[in-house]
C-alpha positions as CSV (number, residue, x, y, z in Angstrom):
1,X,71.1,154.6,94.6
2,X,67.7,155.8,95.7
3,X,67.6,154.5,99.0
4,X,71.7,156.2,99.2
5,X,70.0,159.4,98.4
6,X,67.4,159.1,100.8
7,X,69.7,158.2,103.7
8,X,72.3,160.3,102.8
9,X,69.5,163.4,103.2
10,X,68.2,162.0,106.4
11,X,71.7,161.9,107.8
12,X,72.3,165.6,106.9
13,X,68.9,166.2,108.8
14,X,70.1,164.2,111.7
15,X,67.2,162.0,111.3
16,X,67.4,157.7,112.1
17,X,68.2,155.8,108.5
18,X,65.4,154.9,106.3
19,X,65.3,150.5,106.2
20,X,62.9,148.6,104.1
21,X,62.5,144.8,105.4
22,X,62.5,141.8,103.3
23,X,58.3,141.9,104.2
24,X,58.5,145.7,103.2
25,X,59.9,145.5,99.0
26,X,61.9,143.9,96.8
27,X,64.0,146.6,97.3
28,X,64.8,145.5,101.0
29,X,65.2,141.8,99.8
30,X,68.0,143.2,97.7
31,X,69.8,145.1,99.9
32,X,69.5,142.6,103.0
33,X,71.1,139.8,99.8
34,X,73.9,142.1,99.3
35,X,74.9,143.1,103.1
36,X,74.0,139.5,104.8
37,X,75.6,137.1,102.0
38,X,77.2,139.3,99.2
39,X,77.7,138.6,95.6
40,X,80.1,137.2,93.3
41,X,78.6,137.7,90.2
42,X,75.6,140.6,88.9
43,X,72.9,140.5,91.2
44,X,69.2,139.7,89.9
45,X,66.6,140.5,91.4
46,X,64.4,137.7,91.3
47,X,61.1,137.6,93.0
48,X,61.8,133.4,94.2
49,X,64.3,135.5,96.2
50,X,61.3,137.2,98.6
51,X,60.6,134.6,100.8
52,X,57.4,136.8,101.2
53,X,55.9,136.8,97.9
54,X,52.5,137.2,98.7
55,X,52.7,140.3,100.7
56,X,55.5,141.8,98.1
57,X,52.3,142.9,95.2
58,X,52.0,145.2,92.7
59,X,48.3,146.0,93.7
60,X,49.4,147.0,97.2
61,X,52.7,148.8,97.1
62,X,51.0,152.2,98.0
63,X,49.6,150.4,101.0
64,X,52.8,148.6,101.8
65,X,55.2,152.0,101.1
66,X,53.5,155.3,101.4
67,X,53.2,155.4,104.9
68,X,57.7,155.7,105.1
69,X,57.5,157.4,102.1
70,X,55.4,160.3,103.9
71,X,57.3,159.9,107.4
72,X,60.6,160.9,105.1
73,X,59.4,163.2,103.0
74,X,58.9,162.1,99.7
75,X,55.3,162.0,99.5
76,X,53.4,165.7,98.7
77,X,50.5,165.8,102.2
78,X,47.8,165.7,99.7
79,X,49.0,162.5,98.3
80,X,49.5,161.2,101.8
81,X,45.7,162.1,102.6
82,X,44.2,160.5,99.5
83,X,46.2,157.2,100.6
84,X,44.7,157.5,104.0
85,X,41.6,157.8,102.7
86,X,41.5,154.9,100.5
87,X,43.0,152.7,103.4
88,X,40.2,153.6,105.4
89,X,37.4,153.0,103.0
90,X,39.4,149.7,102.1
91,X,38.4,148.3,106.1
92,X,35.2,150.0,105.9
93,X,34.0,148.3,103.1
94,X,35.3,144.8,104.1
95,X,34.1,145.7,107.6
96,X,30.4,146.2,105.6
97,X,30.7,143.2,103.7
98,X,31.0,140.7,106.7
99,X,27.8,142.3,108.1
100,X,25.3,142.3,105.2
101,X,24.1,139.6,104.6
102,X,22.3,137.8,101.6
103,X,18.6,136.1,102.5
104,X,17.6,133.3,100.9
105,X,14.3,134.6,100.3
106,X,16.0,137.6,98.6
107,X,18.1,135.5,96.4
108,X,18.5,135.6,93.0
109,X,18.6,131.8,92.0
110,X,19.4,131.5,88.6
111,X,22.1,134.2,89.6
112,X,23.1,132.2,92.5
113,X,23.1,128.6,90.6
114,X,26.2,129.6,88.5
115,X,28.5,129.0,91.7
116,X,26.9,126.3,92.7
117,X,24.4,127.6,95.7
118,X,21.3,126.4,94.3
119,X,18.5,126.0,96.9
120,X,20.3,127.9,99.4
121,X,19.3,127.4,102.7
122,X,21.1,130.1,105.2
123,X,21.8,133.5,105.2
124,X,25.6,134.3,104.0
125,X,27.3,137.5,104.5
126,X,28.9,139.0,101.3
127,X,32.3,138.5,102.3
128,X,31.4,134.9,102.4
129,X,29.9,135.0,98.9
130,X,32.9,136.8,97.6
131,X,35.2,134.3,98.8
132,X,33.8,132.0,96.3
133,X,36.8,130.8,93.5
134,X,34.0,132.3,90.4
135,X,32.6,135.7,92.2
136,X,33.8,138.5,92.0
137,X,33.2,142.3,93.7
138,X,31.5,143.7,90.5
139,X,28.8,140.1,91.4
140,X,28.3,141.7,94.7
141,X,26.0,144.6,93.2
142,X,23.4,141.8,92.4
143,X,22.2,141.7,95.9
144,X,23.6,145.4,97.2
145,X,23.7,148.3,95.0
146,X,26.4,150.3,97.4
147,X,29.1,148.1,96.1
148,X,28.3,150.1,92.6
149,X,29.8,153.4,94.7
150,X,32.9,152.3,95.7
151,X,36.4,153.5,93.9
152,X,37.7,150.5,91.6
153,X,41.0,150.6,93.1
154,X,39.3,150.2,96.8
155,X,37.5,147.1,95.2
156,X,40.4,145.4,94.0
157,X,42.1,145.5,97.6
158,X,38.9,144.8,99.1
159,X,38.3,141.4,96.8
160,X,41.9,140.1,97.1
161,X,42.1,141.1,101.1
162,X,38.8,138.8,101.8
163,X,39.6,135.8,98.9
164,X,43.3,135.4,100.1
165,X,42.9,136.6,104.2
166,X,43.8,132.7,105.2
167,X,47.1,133.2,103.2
168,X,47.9,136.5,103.7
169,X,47.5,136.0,107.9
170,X,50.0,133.2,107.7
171,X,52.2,135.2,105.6
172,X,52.4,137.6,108.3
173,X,52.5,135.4,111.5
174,X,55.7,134.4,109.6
175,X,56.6,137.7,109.0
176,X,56.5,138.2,113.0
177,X,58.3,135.3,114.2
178,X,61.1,136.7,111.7
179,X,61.1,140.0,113.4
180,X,61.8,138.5,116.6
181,X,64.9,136.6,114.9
182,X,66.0,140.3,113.4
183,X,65.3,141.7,116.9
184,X,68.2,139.3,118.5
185,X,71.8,140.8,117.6
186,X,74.8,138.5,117.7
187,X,77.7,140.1,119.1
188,X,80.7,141.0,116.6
189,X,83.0,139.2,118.2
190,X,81.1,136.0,118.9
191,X,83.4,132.9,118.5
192,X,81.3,130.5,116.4
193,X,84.3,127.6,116.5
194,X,84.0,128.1,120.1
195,X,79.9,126.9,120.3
196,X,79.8,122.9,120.8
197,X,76.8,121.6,118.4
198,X,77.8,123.8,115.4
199,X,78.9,121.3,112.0
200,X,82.4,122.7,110.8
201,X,80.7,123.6,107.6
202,X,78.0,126.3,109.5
203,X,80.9,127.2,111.4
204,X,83.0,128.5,108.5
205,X,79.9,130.3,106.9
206,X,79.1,132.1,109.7
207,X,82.9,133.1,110.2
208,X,83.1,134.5,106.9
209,X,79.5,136.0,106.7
210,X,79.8,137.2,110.0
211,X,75.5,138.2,110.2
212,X,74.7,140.9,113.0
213,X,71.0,139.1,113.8
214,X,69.5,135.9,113.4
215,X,67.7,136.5,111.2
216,X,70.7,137.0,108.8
217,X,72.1,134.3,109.9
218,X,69.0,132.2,109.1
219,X,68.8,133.3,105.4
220,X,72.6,132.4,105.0
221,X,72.0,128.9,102.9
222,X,73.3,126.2,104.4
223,X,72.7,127.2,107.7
224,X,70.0,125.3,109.4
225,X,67.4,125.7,111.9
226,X,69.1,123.3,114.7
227,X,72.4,125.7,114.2
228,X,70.0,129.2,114.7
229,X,68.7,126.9,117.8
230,X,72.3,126.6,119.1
231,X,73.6,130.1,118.5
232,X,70.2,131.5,120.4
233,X,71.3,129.4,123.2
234,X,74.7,130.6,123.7
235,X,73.5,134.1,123.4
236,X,70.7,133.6,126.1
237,X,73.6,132.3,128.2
238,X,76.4,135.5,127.6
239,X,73.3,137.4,128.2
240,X,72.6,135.4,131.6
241,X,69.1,134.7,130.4
């Protein structure tokens, strides 16, 4: 209903259609669910259904959302500029933290010999220290009192960005190669019994599912990765790629 409403006044404004991805919200795994492979039964809206959990958080759905939220109108300007505000203090305080650094001969070694660096021997930046399982940002203020200034909502973001940066990065280089599936339409009336190398099974779901990218035809269970392979191949050829 609230995305309806939101299209339905963009449409009157003669403005392109508001669409949340499945790396956008829940919301947008819902709606892609219903559209690429329907329902015959009450629809739940689990999260094992977002194939992106990790980007999909509570803690970051004004980062994730606000910016479309703004572009179409449903976010008040001064809103909008206290959100830009705390993105840009978010990468200028992780930016900071992976340039000071914590000396040795500065070190606070009781402190330190909870986490297991006693008798630390090089410098390490406090992003590196913060990526430690036990620390946490409020530790930080043991060896730089700035981190005592910053916003507590800014250091939340800025504590799970650095500990889970390895996860999140894949997360989004997956993210990526799915938008270059999305980005390659297949034709309406493409004649899947007419592709050699299809199984009759994939065949039939893709004749009755009838997806517009790959992308939806990737998410349709049962179809697998060798099929995507074949159906990219045929389209290269009709396109004379």
């Amino acid at each position: 209903g609230l995305m309806a409403g939101i299209n339905a006044a963009l449409r009157v404004k003669g403005r392109e259609p508001l669409i949340l991805g499945r790396s956008d919200a829940y919301i947008g795994v819902m709606i892609d669910d219903l559209v690429a492979m329907g329902t015959r039964e009450p629809y739940r809206m689990f999260t094992s259904r977002a194939e992106y959990r990790l980007l999909l958080r509570e803690d970051n759905a004004d980062l994730r959302l606000r910016e479309q939220g703004h572009a179409v109108g449903l976010l008040p300007d001064d809103d909008y500029l206290a959100f830009l505000a705390k993105k840009k203090n978010i990468s200028k305080e992780v930016t900071r933290l992976r340039q000071v650094k914590i000396l040795p001969s500065e070190a606070d070694g009781a402190f330190l010999a909870k986490f297991g660096l006693i008798g630390m021997q090089n410098a390490v930046t406090l992003e590196q220290f913060l990526r430690r399982p036990d620390v946490t940002y409020e530790d930080l203020s043991r060896f730089d009192a700035s981190c005592c200034d910053i916003d507590g909502t800014v250091a939340e973001q800025v504590e799970i960005q650095v500990k889970y940066q390895g996860y999140i990065d894949r997360q989004l280089e997956q993210v990526e190669r799915s938008r270059k599936l999305e980005a390659c339409r297949i034709p309406s009336g493409l004649d899947y019994f007419g592709l050699p190398g299809l199984t009759a099974e994939v065949r039939e779901k893709l004749e009755r599912f009838r997806p517009d990218t790959l992308g939806q035809a990737s998410r349709i269970s049962g179809i697998t990765p060798a099929a995507i392979t074949v159906i990219s191949i045929a389209l290269k050829a009709r396109s004379g790629l």
